[in-house]
PDB file of N, CA, C and O in Angstrom:
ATOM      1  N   UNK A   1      -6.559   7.455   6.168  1.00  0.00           N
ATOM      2  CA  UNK A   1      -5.344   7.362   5.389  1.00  0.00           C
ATOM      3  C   UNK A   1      -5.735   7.133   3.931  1.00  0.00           C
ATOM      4  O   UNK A   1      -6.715   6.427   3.692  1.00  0.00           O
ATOM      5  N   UNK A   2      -4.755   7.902   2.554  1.00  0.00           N
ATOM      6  CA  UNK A   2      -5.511   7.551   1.511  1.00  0.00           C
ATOM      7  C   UNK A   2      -4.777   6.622   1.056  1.00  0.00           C
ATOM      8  O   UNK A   2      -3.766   6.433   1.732  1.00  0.00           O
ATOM      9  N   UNK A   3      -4.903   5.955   0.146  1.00  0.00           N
ATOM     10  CA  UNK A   3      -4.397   4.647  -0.581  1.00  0.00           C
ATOM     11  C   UNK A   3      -4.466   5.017  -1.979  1.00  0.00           C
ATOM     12  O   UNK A   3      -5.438   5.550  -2.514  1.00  0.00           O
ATOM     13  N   UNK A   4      -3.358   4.697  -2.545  1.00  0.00           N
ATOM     14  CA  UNK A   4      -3.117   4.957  -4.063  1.00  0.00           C
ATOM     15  C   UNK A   4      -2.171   3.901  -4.484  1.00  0.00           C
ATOM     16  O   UNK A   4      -1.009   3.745  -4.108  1.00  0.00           O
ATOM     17  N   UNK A   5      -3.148   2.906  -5.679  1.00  0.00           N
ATOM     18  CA  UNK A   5      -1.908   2.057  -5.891  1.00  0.00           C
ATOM     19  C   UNK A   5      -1.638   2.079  -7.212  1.00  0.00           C
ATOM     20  O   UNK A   5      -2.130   3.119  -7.650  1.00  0.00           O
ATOM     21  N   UNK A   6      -0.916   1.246  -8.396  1.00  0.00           N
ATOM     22  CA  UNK A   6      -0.800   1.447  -9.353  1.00  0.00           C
ATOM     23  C   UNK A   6      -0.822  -0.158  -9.981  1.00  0.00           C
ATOM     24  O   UNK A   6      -0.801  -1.250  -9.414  1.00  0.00           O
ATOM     25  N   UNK A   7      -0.875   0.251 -11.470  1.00  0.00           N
ATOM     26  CA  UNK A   7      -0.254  -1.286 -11.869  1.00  0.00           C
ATOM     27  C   UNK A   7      -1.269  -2.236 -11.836  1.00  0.00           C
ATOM     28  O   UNK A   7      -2.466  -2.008 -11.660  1.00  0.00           O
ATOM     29  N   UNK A   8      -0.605  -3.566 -12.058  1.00  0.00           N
ATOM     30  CA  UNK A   8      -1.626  -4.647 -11.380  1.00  0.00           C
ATOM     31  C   UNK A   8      -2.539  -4.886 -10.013  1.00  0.00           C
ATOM     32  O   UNK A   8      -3.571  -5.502  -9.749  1.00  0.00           O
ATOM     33  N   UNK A   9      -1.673  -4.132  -9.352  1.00  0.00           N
ATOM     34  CA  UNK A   9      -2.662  -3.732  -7.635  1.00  0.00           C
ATOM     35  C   UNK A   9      -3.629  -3.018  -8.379  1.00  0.00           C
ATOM     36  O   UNK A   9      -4.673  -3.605  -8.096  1.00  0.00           O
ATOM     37  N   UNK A  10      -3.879  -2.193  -9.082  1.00  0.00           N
ATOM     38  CA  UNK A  10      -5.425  -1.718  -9.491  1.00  0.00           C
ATOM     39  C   UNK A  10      -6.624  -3.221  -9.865  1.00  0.00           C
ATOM     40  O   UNK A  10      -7.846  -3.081  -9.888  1.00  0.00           O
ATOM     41  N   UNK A  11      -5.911  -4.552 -10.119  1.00  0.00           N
ATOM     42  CA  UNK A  11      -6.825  -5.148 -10.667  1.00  0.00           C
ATOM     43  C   UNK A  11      -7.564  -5.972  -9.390  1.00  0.00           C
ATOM     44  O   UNK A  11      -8.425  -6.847  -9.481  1.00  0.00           O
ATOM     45  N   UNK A  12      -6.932  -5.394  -8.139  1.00  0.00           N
ATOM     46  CA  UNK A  12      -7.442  -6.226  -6.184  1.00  0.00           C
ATOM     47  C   UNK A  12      -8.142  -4.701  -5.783  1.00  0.00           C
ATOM     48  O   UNK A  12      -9.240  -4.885  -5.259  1.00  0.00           O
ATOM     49  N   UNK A  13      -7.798  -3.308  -5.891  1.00  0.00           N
ATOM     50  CA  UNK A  13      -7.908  -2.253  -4.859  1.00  0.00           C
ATOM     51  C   UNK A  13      -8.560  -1.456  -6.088  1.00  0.00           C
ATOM     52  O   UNK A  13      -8.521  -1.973  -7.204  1.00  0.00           O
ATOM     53  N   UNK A  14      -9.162  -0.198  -5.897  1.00  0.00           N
ATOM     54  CA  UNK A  14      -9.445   0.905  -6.481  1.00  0.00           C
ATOM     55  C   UNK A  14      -8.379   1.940  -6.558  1.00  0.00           C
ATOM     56  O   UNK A  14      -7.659   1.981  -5.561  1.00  0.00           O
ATOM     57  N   UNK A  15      -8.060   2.936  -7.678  1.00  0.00           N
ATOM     58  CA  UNK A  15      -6.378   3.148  -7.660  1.00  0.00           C
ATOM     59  C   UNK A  15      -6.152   3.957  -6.477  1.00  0.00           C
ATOM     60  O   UNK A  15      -5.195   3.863  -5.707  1.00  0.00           O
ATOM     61  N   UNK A  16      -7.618   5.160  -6.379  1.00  0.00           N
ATOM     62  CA  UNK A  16      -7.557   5.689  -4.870  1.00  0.00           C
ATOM     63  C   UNK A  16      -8.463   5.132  -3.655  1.00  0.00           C
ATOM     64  O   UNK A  16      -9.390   4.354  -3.881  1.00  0.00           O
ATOM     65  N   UNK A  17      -8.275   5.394  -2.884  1.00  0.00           N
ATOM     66  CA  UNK A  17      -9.388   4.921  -1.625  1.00  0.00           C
ATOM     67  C   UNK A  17      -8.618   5.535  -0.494  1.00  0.00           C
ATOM     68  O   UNK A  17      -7.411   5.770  -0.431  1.00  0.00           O
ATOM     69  N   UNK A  18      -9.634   5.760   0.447  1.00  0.00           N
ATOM     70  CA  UNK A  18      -9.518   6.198   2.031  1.00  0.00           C
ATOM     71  C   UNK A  18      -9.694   4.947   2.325  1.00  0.00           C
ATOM     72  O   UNK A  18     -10.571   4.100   2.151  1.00  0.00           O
ATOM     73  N   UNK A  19      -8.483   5.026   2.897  1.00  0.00           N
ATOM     74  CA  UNK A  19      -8.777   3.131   4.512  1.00  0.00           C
ATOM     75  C   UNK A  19      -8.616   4.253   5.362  1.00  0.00           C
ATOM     76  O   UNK A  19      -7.864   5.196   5.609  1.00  0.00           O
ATOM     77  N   UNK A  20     -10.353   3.355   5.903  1.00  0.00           N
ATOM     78  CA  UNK A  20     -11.020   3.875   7.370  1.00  0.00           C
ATOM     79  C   UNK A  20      -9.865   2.755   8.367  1.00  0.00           C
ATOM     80  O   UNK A  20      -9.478   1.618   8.096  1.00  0.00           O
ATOM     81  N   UNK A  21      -9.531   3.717   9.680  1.00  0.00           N
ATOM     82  CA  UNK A  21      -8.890   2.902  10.800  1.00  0.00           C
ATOM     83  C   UNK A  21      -7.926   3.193  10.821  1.00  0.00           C
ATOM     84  O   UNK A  21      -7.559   4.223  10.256  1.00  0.00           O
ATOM     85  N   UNK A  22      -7.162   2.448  11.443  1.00  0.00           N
ATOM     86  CA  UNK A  22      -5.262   3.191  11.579  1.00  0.00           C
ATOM     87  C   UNK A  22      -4.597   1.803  11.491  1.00  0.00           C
ATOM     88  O   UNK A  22      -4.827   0.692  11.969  1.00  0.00           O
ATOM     89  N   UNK A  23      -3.675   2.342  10.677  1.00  0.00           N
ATOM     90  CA  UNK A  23      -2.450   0.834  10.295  1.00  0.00           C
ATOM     91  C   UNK A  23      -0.898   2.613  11.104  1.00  0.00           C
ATOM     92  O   UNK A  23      -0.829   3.842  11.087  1.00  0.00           O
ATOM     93  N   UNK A  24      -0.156   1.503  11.582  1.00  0.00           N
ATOM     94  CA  UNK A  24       0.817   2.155  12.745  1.00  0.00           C
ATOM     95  C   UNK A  24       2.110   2.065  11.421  1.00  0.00           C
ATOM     96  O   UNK A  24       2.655   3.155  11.244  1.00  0.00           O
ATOM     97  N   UNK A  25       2.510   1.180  10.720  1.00  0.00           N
ATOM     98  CA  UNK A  25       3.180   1.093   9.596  1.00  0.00           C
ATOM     99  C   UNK A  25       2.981   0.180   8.761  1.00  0.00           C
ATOM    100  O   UNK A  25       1.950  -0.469   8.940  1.00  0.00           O
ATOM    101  N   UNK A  26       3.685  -0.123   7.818  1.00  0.00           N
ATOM    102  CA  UNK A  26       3.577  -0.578   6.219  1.00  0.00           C
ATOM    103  C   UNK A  26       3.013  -2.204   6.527  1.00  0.00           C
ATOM    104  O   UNK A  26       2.089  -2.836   6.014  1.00  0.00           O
ATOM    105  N   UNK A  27       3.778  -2.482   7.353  1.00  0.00           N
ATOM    106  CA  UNK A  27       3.123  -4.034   8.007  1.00  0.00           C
ATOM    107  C   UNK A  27       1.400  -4.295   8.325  1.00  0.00           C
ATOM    108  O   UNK A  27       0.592  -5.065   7.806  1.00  0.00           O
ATOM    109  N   UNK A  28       1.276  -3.307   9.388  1.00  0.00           N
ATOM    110  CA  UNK A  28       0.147  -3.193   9.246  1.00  0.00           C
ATOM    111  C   UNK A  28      -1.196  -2.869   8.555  1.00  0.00           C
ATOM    112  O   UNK A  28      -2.369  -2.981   8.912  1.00  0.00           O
ATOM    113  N   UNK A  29      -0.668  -2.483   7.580  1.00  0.00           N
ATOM    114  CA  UNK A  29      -0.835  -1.243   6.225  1.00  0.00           C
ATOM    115  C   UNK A  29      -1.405  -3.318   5.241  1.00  0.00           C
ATOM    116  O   UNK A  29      -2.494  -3.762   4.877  1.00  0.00           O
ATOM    117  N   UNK A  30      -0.175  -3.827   5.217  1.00  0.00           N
ATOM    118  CA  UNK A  30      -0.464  -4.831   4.531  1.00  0.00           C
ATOM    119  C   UNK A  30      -1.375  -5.645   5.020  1.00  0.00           C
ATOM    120  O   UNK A  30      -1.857  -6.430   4.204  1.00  0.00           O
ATOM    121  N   UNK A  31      -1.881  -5.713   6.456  1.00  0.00           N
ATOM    122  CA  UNK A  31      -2.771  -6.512   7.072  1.00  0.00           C
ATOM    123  C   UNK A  31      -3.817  -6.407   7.005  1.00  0.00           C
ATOM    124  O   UNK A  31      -4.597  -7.355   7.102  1.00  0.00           O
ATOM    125  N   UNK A  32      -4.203  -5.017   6.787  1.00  0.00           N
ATOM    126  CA  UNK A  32      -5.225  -4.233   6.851  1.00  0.00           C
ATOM    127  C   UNK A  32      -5.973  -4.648   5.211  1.00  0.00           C
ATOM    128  O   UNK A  32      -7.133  -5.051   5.121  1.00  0.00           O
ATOM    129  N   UNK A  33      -5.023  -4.448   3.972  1.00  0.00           N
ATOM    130  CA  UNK A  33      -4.688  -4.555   3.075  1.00  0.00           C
ATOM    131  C   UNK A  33      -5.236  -5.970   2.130  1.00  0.00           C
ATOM    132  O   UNK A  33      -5.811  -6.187   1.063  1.00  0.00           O
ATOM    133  N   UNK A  34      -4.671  -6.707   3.232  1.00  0.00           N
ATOM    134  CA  UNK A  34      -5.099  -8.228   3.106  1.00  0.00           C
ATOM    135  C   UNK A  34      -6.303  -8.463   3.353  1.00  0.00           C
ATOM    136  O   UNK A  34      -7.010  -8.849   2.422  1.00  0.00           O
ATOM    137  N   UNK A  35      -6.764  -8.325   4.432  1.00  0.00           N
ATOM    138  CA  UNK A  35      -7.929  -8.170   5.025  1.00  0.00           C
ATOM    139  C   UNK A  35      -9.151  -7.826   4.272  1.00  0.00           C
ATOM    140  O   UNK A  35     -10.222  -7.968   4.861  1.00  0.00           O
ATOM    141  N   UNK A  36      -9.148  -7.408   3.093  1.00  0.00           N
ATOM    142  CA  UNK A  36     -10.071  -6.461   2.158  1.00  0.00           C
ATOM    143  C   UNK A  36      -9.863  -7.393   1.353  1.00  0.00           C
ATOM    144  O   UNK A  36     -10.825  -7.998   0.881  1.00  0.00           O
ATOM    145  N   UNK A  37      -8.507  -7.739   0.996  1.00  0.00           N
ATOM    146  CA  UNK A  37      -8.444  -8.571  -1.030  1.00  0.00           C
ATOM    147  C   UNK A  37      -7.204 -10.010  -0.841  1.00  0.00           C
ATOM    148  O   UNK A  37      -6.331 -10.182  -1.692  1.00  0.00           O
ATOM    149  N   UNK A  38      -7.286 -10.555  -0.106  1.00  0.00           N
ATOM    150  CA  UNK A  38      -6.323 -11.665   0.274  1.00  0.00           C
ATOM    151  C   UNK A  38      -5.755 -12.039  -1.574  1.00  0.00           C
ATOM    152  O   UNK A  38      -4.605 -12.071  -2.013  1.00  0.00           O
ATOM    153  N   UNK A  39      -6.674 -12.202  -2.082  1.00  0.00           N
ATOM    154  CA  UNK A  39      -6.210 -12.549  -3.258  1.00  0.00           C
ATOM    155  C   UNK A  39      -4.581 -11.806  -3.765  1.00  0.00           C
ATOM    156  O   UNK A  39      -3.670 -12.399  -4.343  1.00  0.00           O
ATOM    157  N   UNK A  40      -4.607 -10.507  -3.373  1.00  0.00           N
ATOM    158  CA  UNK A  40      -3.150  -9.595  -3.470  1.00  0.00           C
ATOM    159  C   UNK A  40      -1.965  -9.946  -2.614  1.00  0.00           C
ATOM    160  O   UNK A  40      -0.896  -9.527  -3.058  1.00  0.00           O
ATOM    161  N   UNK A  41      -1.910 -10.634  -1.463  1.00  0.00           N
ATOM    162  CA  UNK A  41      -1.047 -10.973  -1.067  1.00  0.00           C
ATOM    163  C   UNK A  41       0.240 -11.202  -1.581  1.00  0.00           C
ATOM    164  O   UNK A  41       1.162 -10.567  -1.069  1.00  0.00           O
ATOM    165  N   UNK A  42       0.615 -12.427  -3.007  1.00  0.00           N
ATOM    166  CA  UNK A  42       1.422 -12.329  -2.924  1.00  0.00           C
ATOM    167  C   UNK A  42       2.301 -10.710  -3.755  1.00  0.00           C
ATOM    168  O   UNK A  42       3.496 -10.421  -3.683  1.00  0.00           O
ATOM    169  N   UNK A  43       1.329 -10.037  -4.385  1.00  0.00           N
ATOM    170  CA  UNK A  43       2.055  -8.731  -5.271  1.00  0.00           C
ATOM    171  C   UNK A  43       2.271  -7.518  -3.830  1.00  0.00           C
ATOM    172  O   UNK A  43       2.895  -6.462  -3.728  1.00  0.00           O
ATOM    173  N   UNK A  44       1.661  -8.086  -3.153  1.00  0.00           N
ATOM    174  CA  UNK A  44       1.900  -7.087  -1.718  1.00  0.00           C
ATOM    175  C   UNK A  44       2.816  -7.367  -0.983  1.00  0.00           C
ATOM    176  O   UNK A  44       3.396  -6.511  -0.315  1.00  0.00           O
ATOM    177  N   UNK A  45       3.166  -8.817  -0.964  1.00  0.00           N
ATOM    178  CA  UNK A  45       4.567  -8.988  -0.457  1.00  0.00           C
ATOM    179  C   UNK A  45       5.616  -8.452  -1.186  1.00  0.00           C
ATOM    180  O   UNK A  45       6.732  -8.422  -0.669  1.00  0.00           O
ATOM    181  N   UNK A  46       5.425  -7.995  -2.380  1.00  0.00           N
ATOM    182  CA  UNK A  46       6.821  -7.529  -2.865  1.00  0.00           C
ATOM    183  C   UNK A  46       7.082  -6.027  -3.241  1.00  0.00           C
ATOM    184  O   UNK A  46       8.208  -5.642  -3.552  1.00  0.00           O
ATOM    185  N   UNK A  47       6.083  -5.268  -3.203  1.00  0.00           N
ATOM    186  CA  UNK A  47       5.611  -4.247  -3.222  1.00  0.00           C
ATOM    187  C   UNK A  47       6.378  -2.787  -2.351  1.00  0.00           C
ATOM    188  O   UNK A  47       6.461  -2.704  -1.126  1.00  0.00           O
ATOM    189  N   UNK A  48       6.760  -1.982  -3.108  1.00  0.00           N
ATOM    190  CA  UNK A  48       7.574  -0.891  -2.430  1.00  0.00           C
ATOM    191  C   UNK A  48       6.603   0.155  -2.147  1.00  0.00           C
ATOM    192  O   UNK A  48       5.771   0.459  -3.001  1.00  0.00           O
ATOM    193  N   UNK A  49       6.659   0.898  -0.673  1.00  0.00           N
ATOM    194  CA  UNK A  49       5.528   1.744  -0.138  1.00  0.00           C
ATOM    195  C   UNK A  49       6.241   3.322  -0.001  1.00  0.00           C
ATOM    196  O   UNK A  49       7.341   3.461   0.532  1.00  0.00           O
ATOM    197  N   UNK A  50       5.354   4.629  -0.628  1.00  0.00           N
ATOM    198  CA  UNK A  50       5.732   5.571  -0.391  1.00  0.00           C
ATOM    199  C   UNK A  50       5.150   6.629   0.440  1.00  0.00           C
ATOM    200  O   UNK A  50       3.972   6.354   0.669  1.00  0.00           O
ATOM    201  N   UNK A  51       5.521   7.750   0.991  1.00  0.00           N
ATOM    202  CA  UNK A  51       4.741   8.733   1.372  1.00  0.00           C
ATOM    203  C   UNK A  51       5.285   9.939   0.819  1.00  0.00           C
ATOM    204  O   UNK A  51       6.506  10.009   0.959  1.00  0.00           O
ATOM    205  N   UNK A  52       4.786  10.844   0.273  1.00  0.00           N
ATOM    206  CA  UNK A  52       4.959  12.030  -0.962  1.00  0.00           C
ATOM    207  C   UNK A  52       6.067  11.224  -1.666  1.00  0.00           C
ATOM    208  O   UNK A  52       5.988  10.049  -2.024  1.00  0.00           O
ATOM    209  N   UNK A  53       7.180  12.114  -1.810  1.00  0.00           N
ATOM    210  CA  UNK A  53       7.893  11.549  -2.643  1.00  0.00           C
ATOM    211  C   UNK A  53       8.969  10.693  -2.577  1.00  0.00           C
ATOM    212  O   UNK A  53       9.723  10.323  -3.476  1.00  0.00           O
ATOM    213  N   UNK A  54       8.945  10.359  -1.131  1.00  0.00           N
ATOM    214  CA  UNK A  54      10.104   9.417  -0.293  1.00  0.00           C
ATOM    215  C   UNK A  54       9.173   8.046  -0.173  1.00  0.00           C
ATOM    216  O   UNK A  54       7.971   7.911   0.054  1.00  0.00           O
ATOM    217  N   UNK A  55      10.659   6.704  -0.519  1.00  0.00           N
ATOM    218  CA  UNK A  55       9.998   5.413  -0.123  1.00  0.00           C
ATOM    219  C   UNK A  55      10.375   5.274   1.119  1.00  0.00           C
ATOM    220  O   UNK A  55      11.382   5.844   1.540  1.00  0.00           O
ATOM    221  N   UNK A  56       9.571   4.449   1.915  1.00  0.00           N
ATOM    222  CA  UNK A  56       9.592   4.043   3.170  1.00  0.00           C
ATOM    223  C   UNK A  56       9.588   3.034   3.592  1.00  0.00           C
ATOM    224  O   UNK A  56       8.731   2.268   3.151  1.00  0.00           O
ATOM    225  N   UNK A  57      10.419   2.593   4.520  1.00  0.00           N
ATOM    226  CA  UNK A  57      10.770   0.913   5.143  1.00  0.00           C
ATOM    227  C   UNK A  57       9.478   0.423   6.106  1.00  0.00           C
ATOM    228  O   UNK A  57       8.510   1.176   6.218  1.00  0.00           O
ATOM    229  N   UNK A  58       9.504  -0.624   6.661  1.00  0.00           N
ATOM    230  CA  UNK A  58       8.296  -0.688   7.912  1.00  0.00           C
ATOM    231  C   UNK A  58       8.774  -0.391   9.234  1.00  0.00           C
ATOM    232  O   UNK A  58       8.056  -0.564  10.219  1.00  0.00           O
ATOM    233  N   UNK A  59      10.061   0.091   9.315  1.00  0.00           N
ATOM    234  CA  UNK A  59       9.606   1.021  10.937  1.00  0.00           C
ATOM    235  C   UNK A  59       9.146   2.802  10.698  1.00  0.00           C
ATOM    236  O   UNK A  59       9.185   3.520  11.697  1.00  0.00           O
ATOM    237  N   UNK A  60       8.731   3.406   9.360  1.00  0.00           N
ATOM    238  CA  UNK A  60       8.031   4.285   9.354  1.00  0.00           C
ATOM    239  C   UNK A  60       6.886   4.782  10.164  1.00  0.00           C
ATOM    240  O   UNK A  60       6.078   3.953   9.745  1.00  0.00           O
ATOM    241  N   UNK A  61       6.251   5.440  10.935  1.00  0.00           N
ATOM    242  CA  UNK A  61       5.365   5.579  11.032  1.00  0.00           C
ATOM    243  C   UNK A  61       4.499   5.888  10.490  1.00  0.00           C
ATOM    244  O   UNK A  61       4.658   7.105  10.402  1.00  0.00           O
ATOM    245  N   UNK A  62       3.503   5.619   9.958  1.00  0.00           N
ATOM    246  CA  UNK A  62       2.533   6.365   9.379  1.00  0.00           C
ATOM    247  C   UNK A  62       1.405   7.079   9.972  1.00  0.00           C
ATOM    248  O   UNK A  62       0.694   6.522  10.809  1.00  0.00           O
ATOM    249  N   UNK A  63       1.210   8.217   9.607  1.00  0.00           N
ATOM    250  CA  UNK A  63      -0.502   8.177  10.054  1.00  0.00           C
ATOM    251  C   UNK A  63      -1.513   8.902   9.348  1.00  0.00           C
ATOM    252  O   UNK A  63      -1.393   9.252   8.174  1.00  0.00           O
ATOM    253  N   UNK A  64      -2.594   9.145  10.130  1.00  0.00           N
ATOM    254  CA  UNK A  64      -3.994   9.102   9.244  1.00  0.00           C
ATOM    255  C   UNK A  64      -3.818  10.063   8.417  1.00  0.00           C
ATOM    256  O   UNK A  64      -4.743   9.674   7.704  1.00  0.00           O
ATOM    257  N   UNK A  65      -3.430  11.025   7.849  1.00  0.00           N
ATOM    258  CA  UNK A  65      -3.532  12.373   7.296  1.00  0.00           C
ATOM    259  C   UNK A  65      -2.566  12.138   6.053  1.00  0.00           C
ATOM    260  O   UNK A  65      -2.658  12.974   5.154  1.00  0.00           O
ATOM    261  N   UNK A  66      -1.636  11.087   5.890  1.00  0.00           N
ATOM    262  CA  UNK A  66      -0.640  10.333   5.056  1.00  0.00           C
ATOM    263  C   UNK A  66      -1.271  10.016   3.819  1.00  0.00           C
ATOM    264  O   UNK A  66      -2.282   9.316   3.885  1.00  0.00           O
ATOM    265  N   UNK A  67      -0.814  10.450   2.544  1.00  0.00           N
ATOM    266  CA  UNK A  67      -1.454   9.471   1.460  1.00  0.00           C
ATOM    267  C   UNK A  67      -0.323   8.433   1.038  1.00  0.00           C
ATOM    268  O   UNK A  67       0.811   8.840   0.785  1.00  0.00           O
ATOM    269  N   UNK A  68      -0.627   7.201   0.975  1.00  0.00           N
ATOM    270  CA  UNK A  68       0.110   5.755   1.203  1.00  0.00           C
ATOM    271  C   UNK A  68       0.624   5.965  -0.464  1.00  0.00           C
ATOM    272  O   UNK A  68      -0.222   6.216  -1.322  1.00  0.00           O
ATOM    273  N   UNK A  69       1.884   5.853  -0.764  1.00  0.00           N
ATOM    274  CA  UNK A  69       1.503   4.842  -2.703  1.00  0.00           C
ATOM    275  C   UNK A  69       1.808   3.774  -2.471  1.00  0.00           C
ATOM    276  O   UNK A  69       2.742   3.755  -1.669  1.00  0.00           O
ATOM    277  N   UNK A  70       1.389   2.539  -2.866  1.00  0.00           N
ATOM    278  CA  UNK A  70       1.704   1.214  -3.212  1.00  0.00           C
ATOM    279  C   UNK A  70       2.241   1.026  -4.615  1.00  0.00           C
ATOM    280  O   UNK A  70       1.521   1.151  -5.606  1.00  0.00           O
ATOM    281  N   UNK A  71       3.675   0.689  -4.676  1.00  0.00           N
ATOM    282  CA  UNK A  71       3.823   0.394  -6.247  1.00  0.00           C
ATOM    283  C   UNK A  71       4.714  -1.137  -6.555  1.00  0.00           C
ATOM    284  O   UNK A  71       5.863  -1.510  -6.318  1.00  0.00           O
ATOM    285  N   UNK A  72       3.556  -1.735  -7.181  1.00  0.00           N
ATOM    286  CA  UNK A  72       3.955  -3.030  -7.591  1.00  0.00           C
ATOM    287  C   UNK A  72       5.268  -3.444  -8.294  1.00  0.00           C
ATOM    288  O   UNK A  72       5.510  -2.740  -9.275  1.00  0.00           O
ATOM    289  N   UNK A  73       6.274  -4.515  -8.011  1.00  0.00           N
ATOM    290  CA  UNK A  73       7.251  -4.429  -8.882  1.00  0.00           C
ATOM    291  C   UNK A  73       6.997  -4.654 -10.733  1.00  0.00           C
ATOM    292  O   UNK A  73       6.486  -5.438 -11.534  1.00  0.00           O
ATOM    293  N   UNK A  74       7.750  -3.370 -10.673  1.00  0.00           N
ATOM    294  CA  UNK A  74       8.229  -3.249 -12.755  1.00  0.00           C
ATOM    295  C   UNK A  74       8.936  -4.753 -12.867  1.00  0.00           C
ATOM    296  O   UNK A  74       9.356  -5.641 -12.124  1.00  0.00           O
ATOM    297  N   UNK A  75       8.800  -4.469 -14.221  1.00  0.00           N
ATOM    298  CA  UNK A  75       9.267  -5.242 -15.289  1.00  0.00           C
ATOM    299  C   UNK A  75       9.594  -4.397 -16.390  1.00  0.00           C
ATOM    300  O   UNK A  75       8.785  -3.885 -17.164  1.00  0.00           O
ATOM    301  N   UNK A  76      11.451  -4.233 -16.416  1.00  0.00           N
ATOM    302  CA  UNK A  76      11.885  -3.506 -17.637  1.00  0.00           C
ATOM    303  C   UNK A  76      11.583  -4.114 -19.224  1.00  0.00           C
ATOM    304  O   UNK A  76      10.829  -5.006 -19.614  1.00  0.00           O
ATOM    305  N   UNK A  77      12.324  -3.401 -19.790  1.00  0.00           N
ATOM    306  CA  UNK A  77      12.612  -4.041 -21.042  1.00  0.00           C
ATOM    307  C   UNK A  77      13.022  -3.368 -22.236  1.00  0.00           C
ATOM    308  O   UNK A  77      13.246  -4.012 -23.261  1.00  0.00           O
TER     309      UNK A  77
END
């Protein structure tokens, strides 16, 4: 699965990466997630998840062939 995040998640993850293994959805996605950079936790708890150009809830399925986006919450202004 590829991983693409943006934002301040670039300063825990690399902006792209392949996660080796299978996360089943976004939950797991975050466990997996955690598991690598605990330090991100809390910007991952708040964090909206996409696949192409649709966002996705956690009963999505995902799978391996999926490129993930992670995008941290904005701040307008």
């Amino acid at each position: 699965m590829n991983i693409r995040v943006y934002a301040s998640l670039k300063d825990y993850f690399p902006q792209d990466f392949l996660l080796k293994g299978k996360a089943a959805n976004t939950e797991e996605l975050k466990t997996r997630l955690l598991e690598m950079n605990g330090a991100a936790g809390k910007i991952l708890a708040a964090c909206r998840f996409a696949v192409g150009t649709d966002f996705i809830d956690h009963d999505f399925k995902l799978q391996e062939n999926d490129t993930v986006i992670i995008l941290p919450p904005g701040s307008g202004g």
